[in-house]
MOPAC internal coordinates of N, CA, C and O (Angstrom, degrees):
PM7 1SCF
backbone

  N    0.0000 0     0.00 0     0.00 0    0    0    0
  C    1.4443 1     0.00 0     0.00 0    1    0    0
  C    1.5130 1   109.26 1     0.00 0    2    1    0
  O    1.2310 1   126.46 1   -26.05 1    3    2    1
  N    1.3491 1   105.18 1   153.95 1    3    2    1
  C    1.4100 1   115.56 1  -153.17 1    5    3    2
  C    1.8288 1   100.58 1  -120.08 1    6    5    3
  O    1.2310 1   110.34 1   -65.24 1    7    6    5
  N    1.2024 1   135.76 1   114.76 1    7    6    5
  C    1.5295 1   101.47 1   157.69 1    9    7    6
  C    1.1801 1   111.41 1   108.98 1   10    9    7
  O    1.2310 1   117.52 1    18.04 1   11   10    9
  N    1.2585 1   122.33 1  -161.96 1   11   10    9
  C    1.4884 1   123.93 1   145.11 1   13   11   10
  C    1.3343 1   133.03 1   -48.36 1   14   13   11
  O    1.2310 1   118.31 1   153.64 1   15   14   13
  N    1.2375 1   120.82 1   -26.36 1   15   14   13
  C    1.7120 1   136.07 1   174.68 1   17   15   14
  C    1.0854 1   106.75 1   -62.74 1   18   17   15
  O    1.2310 1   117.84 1  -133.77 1   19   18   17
  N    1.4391 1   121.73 1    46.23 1   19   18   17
  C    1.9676 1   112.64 1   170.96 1   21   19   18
  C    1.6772 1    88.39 1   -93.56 1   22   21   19
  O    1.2310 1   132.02 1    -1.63 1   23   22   21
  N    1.1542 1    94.40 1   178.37 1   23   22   21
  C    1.9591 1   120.39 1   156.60 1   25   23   22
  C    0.7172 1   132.29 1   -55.88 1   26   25   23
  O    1.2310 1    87.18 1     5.60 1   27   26   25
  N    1.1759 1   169.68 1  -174.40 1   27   26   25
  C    1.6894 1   147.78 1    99.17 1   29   27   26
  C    1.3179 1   111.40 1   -37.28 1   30   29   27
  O    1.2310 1   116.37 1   -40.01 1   31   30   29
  N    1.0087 1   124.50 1   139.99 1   31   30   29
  C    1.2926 1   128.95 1   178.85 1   33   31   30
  C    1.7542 1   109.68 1   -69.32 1   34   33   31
  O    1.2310 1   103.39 1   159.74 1   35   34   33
  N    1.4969 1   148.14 1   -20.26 1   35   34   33
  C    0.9869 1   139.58 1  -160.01 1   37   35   34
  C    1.7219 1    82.10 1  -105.50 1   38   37   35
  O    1.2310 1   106.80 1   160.44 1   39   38   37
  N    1.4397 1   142.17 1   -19.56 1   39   38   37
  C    1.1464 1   141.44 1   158.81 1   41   39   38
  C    1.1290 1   130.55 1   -41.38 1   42   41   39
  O    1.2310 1   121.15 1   135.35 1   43   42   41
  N    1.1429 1   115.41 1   -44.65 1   43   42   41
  C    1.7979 1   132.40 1  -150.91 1   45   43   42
  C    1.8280 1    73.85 1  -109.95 1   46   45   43
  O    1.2310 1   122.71 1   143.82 1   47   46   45
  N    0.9302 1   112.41 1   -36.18 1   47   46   45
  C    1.7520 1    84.74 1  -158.88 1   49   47   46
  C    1.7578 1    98.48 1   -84.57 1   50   49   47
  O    1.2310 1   130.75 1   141.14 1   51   50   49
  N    1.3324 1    96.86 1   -38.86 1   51   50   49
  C    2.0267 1    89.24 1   166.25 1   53   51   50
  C    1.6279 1   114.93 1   -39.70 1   54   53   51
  O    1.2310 1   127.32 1   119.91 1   55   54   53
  N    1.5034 1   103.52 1   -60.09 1   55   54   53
  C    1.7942 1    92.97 1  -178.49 1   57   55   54
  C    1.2924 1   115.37 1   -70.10 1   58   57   55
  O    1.2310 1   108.82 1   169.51 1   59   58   57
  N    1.2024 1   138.52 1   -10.49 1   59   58   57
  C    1.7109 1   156.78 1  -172.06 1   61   59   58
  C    2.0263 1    78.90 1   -71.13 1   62   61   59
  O    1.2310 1   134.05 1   102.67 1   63   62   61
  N    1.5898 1    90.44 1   -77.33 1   63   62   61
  C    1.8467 1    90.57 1   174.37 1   65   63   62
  C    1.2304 1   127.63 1   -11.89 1   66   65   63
  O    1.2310 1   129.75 1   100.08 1   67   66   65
  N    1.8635 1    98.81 1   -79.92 1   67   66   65
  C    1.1164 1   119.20 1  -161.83 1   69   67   66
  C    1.8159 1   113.06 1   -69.92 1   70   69   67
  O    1.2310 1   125.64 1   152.74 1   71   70   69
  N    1.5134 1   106.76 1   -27.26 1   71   70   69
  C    1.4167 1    89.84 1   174.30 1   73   71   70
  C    2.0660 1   114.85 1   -83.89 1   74   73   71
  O    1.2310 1   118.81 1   173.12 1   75   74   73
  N    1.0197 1   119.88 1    -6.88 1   75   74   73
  C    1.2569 1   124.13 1  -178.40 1   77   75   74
  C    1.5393 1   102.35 1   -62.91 1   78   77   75
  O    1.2310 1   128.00 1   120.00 1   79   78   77
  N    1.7928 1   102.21 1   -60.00 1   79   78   77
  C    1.0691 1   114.33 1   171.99 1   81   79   78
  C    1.7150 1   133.55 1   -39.59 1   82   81   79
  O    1.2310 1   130.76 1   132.25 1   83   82   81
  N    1.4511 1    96.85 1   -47.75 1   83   82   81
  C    1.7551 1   110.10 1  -171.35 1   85   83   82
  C    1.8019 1    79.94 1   -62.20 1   86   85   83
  O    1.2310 1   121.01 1   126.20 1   87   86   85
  N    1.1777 1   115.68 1   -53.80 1   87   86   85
  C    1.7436 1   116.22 1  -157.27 1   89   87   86
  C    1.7196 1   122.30 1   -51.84 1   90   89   87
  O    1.2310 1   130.50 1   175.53 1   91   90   89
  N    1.6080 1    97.34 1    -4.47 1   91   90   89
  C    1.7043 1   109.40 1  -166.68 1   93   91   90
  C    1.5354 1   110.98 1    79.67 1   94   93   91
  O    1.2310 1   119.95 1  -175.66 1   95   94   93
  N    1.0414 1   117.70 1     4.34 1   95   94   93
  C    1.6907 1   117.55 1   177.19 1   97   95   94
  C    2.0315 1    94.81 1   -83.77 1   98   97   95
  O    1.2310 1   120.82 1    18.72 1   99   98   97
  N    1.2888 1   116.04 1  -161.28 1   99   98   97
  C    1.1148 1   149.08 1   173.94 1  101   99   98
  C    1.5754 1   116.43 1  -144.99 1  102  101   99
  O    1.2310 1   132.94 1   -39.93 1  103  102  101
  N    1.8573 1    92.60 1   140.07 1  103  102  101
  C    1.6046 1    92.48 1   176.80 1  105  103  102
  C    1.9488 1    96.51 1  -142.63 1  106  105  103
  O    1.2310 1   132.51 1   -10.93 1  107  106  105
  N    1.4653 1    93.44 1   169.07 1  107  106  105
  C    1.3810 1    99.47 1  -169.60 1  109  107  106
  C    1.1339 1   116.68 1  -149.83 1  110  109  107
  O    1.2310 1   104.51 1   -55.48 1  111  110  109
  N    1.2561 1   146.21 1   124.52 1  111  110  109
  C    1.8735 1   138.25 1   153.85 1  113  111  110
  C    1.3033 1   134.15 1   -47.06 1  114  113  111
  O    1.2310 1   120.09 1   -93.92 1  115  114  113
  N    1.0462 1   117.44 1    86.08 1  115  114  113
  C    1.5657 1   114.95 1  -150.37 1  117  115  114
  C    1.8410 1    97.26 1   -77.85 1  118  117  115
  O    1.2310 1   132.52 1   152.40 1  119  118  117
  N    1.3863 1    93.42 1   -27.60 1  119  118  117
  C    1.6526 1   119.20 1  -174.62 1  121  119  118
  C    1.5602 1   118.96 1  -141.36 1  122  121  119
  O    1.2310 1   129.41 1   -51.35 1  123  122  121
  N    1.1744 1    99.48 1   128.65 1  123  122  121
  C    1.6102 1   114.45 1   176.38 1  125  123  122
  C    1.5414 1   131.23 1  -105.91 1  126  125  123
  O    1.2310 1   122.91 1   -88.21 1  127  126  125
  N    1.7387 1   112.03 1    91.79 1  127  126  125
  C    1.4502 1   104.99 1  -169.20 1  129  127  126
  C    1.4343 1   110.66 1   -91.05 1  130  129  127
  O    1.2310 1   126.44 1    33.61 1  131  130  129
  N    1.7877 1   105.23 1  -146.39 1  131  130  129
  C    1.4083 1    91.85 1   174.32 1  133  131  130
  C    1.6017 1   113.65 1   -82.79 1  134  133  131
  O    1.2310 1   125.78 1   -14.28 1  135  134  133
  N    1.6459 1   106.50 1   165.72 1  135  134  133
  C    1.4586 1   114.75 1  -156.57 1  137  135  134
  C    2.3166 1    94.33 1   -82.62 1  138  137  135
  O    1.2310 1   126.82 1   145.55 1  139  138  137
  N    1.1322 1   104.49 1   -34.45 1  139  138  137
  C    1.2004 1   100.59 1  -164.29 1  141  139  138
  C    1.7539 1   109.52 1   -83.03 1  142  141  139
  O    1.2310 1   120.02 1   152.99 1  143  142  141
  N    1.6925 1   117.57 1   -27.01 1  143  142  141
  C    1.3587 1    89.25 1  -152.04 1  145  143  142
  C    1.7469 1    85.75 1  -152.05 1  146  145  143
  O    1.2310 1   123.96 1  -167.01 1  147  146  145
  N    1.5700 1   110.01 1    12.99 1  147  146  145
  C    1.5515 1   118.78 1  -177.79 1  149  147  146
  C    1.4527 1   104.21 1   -43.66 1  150  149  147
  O    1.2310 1   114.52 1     7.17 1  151  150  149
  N    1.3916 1   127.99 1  -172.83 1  151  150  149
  C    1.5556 1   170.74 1   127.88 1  153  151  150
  C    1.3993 1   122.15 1   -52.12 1  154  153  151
  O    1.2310 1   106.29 1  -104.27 1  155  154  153
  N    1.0771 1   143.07 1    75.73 1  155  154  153
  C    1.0700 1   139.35 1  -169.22 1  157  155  154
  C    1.5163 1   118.24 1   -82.02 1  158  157  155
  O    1.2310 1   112.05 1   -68.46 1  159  158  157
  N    1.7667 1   132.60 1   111.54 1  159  158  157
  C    1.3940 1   112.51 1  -148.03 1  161  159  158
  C    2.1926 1    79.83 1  -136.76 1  162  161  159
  O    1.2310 1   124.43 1   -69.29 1  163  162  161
  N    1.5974 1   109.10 1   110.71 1  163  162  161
  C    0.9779 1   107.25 1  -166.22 1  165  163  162
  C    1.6421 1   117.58 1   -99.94 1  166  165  163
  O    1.2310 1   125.20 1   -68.11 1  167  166  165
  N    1.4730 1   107.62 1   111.89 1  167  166  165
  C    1.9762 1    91.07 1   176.68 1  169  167  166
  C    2.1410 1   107.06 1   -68.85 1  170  169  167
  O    1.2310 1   130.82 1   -56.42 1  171  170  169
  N    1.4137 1    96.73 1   123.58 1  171  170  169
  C    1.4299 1    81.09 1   163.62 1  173  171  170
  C    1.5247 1   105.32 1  -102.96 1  174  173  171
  O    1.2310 1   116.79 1   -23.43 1  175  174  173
  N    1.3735 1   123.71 1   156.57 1  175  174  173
  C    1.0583 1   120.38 1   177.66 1  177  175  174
  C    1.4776 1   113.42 1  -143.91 1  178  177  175
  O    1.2310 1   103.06 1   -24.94 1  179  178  177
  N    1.6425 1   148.70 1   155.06 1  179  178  177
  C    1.1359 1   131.83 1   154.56 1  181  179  178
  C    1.5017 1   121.14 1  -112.48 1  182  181  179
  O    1.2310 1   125.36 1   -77.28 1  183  182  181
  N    1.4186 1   107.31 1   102.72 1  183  182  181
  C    1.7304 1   109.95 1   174.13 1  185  183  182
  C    1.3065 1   111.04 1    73.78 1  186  185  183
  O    1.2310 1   123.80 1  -146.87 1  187  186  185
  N    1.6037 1   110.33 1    33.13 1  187  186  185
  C    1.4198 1   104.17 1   175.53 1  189  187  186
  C    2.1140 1   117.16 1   113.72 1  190  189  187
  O    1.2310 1   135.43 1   137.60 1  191  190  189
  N    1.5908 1    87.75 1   -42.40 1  191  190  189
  C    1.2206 1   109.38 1  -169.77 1  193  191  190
  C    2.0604 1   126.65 1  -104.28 1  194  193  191
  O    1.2310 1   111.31 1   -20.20 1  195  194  193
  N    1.2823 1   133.96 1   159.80 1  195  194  193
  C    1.0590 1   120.06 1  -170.38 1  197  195  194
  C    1.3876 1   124.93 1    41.07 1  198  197  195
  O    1.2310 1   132.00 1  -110.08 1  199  198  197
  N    1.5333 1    94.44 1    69.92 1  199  198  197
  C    1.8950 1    91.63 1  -179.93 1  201  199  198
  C    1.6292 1    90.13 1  -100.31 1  202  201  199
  O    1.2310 1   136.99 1   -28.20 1  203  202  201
  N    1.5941 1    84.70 1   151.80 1  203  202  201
  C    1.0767 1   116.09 1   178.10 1  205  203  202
  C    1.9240 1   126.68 1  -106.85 1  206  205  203
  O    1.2310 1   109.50 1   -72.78 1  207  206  205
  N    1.1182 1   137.29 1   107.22 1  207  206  205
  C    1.1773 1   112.07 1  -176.74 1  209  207  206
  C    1.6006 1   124.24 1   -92.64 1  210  209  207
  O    1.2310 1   112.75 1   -73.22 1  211  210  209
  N    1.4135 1   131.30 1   106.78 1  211  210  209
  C    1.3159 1   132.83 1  -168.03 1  213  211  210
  C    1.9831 1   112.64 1  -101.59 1  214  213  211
  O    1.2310 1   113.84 1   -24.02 1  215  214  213
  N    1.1984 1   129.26 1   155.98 1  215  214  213
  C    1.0288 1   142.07 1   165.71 1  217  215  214
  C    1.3667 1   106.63 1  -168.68 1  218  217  215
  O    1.2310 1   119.35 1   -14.91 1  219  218  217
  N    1.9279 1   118.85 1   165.09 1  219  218  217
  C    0.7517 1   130.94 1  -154.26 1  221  219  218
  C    1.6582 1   105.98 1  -106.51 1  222  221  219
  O    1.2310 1   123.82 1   -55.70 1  223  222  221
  N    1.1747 1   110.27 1   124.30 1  223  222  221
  C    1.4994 1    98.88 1  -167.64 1  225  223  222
  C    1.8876 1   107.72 1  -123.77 1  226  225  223
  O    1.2310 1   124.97 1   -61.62 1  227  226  225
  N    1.4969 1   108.06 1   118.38 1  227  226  225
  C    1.2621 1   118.37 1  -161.88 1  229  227  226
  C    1.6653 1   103.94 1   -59.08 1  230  229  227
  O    1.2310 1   128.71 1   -33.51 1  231  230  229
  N    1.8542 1   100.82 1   146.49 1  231  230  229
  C    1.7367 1   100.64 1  -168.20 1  233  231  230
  C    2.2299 1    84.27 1  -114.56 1  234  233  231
  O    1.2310 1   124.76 1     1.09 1  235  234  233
  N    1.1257 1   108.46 1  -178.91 1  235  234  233
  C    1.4697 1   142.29 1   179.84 1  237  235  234
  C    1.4078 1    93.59 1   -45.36 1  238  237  235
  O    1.2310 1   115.39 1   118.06 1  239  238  237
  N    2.0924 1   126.36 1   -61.94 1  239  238  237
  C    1.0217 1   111.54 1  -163.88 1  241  239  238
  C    1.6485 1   121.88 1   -80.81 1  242  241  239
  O    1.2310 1   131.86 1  -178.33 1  243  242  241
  N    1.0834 1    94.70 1     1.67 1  243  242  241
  C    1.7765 1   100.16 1   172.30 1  245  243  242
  C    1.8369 1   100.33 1   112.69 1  246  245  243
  O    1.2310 1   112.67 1   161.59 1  247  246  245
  N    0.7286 1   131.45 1   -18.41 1  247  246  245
  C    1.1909 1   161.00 1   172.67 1  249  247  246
  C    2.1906 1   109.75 1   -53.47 1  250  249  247
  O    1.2310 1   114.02 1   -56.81 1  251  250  249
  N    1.2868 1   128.92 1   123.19 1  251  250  249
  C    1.0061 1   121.44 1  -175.57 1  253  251  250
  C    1.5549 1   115.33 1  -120.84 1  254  253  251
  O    1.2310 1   120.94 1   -63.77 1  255  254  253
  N    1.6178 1   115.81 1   116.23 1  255  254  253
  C    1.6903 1    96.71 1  -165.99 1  257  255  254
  C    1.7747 1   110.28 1  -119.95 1  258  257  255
  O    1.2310 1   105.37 1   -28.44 1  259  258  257
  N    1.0539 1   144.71 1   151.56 1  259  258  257
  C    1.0475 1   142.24 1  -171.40 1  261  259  258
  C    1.5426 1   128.43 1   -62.37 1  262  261  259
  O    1.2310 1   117.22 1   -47.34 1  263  262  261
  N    1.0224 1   122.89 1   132.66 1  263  262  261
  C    1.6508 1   129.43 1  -148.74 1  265  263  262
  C    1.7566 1   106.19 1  -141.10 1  266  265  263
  O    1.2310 1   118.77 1   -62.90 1  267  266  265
  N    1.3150 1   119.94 1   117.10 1  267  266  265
  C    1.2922 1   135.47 1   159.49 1  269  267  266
  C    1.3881 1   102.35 1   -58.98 1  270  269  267
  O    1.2310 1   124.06 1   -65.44 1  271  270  269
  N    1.4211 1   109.82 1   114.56 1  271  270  269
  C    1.8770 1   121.97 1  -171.51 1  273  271  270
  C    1.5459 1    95.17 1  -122.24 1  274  273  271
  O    1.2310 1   111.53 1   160.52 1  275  274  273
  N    1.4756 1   133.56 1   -19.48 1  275  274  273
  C    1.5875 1   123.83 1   158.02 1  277  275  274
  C    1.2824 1    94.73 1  -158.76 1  278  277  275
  O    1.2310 1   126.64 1   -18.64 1  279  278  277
  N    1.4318 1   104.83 1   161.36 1  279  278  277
  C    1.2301 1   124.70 1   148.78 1  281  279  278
  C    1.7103 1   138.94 1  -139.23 1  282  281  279
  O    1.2310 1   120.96 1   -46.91 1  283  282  281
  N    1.0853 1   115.77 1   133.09 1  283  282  281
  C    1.8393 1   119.70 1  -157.64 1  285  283  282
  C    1.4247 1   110.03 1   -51.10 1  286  285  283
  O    1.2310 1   126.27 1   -70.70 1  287  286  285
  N    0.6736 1   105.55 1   109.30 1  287  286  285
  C    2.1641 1   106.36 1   150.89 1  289  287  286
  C    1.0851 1   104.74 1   -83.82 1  290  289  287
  O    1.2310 1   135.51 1    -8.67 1  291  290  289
  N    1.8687 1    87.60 1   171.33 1  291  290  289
  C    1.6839 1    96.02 1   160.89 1  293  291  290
  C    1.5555 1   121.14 1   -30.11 1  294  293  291
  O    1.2310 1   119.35 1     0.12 1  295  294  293
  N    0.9673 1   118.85 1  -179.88 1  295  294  293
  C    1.5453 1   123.65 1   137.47 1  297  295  294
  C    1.7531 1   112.36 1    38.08 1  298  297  295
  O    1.2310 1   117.21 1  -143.39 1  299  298  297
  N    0.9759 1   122.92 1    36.61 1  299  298  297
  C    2.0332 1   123.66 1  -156.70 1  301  299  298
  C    1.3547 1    84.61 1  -150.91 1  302  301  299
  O    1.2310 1   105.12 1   159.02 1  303  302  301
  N    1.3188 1   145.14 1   -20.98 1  303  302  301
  C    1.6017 1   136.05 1   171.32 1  305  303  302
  C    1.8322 1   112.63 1   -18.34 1  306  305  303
  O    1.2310 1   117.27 1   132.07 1  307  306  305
  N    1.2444 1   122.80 1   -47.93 1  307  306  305
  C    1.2957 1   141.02 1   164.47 1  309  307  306
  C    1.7258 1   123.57 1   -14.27 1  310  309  307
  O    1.2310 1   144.42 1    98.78 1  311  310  309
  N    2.3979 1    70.14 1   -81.22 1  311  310  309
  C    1.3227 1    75.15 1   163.36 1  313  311  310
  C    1.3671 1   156.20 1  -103.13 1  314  313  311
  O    1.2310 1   123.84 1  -169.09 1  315  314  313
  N    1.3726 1   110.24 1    10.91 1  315  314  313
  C    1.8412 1   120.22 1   137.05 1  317  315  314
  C    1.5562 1   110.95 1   -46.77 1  318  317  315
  O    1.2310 1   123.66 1   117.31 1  319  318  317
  N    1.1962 1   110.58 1   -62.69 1  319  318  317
  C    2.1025 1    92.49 1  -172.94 1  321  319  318
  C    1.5737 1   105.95 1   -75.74 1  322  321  319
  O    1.2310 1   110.60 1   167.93 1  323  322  321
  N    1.4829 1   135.28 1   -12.07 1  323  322  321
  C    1.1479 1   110.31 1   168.83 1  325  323  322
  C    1.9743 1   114.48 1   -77.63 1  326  325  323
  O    1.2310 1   130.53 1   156.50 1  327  326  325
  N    1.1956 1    97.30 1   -23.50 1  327  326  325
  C    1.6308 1    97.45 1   166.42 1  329  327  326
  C    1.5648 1   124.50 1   -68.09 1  330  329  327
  O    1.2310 1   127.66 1   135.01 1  331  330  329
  N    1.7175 1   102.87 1   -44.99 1  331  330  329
  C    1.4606 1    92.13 1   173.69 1  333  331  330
  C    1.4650 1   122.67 1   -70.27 1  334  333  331
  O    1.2310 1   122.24 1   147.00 1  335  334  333
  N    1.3371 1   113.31 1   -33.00 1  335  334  333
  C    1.7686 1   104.03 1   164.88 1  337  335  334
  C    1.4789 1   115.39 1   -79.93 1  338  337  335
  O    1.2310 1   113.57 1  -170.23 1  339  338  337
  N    1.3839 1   129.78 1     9.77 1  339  338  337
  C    1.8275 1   111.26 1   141.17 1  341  339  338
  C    0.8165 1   113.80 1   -90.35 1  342  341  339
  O    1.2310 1   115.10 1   159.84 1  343  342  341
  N    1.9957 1   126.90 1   -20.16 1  343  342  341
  C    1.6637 1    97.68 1   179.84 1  345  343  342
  C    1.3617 1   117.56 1   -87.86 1  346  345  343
  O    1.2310 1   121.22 1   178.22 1  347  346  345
  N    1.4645 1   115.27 1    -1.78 1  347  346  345
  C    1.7060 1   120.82 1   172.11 1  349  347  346
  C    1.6122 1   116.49 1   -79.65 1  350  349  347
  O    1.2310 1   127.72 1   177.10 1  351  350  349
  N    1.7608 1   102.75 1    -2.90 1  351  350  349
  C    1.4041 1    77.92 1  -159.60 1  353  351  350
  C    1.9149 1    87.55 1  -110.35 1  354  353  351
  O    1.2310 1   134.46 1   177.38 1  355  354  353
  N    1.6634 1    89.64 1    -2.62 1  355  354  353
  C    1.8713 1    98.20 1   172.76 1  357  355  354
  C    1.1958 1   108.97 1   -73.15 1  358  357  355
  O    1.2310 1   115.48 1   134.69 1  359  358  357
  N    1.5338 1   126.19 1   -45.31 1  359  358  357
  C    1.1698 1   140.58 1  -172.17 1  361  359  358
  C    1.5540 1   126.87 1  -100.53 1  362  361  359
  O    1.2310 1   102.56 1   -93.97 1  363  362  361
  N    1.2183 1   149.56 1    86.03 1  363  362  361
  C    1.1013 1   156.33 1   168.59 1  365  363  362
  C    1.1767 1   111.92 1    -7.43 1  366  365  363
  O    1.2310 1   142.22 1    98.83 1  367  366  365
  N    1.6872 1    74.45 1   -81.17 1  367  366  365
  C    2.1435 1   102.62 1  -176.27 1  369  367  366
  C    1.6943 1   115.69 1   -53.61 1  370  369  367
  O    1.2310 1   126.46 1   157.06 1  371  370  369
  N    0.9552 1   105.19 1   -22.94 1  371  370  369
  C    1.5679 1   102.26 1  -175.73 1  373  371  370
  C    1.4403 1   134.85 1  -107.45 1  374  373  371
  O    1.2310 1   135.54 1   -38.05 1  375  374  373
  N    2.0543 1    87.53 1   141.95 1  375  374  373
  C    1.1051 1   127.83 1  -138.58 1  377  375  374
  C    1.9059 1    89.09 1   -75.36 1  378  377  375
  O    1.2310 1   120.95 1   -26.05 1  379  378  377
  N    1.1050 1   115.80 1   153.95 1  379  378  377
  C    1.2710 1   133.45 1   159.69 1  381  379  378
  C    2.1744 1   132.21 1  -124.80 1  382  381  379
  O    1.2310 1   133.69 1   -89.61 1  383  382  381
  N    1.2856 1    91.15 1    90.39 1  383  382  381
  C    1.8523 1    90.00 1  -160.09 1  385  383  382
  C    1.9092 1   102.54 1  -114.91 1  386  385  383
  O    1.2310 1   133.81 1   -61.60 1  387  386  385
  N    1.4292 1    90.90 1   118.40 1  387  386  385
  C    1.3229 1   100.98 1   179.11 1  389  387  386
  C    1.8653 1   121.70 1   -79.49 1  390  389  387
  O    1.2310 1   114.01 1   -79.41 1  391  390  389
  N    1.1747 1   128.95 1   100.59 1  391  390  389
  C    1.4494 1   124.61 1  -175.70 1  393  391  390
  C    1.7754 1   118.41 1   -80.91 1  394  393  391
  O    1.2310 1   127.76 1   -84.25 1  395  394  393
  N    0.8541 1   102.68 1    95.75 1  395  394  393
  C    2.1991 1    91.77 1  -166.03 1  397  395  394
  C    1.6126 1    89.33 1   -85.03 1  398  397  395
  O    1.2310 1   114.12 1   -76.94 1  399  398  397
  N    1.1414 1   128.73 1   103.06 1  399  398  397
  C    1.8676 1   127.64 1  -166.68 1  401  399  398
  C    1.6586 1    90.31 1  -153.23 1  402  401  399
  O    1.2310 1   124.00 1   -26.56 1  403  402  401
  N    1.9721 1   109.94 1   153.44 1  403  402  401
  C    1.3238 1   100.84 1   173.65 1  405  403  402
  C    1.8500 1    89.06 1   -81.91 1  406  405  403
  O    1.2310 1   126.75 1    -3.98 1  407  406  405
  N    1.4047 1   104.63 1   176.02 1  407  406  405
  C    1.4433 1   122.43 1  -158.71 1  409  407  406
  C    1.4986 1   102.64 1   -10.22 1  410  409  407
  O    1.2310 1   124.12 1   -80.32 1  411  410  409
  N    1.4230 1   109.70 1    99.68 1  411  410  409
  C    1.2472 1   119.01 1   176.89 1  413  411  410
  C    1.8092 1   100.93 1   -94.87 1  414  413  411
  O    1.2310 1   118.87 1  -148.86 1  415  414  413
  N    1.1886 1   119.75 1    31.14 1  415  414  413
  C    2.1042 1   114.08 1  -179.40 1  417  415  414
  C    1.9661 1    83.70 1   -90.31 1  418  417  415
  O    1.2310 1   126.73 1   160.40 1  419  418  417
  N    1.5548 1   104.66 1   -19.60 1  419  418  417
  C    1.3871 1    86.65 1  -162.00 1  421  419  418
  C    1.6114 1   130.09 1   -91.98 1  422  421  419
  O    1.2310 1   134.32 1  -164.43 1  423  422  421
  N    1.9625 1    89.92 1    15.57 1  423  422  421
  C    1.6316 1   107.28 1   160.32 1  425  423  422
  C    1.3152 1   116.28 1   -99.75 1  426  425  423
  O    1.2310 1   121.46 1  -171.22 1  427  426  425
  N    1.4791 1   114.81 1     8.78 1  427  426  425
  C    1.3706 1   100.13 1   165.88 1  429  427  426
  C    1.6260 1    90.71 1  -142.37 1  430  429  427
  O    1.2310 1   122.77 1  -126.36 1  431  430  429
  N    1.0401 1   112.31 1    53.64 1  431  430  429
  C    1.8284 1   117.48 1   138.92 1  433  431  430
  C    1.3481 1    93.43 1    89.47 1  434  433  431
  O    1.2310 1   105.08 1  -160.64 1  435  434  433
  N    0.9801 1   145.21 1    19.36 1  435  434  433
  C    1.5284 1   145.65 1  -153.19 1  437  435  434
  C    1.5758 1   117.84 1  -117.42 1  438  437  435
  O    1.2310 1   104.34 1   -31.55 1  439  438  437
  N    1.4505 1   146.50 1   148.45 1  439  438  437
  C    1.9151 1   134.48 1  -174.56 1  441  439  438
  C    2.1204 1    69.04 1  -101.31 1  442  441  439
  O    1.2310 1   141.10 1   -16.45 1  443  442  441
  N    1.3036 1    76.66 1   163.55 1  443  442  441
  C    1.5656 1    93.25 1  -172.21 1  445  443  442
  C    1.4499 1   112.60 1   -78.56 1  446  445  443
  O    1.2310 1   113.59 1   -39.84 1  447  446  445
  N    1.4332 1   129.72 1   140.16 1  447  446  445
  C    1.4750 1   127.94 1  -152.37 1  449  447  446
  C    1.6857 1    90.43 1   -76.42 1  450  449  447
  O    1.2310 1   129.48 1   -43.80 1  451  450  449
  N    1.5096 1    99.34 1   136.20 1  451  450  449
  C    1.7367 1   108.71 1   151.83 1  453  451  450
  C    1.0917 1   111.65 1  -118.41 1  454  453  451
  O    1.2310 1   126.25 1   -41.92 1  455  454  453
  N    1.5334 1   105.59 1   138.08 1  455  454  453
  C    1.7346 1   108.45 1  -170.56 1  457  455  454
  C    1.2357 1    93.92 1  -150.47 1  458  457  455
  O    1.2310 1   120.10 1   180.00 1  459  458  457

């Protein structure tokens, strides 16, 4: 989507929900922005382990596509929550939704990260 033609943001993250859910994973709101036009900044995780941090980061054609912004090591737990409380405290509106799913990149259009 291009433009003005996004979702609502409390939209996309319901089906973000609901498909984690249908999949036997779990999902959660860790953070609640605005419903119409928030930031959506997603932990994926599997079973606890390999979280991933994704958001959508706007390109040239107007157009916004999904972007690996961290990912956990050992021992780095830290610094994932010291990032998510600067980007909550940059961003109002934005939403924070945790997906615990096996390769969950592939609910938001993504081949599953190898690292």
């Amino acid at each position: 989507m291009t433009g003005d033609a996004r979702l609502p943001a409390r939209l996309e993250i319901a089906a973000l929900i609901r498909l984690a859910q249908n999949g036997g994973g779990f999902a959660a709101v860790l953070k609640s922005g605005d419903d119409q036009a928030g930031t959506i900044l997603l932990l994926l995780t599997e079973n606890g382990g390999n979280l991933s941090v994704y958001e959508r980061m706007p390109q040239l054609d107007g157009s916004r596509i999904w972007h690996c912004s961290m990912q956990q090591s050992i021992g780095s737990d830290h610094k994932i929550t010291e990032y998510l409380e600067r980007r909550g405290h940059q961003d109002e509106d934005l939403w924070i939704v945790e997906l615990d799913i096996a390769n969950g990149e592939r609910l938001i259009g993504l081949p599953p990260f190898v690292g």
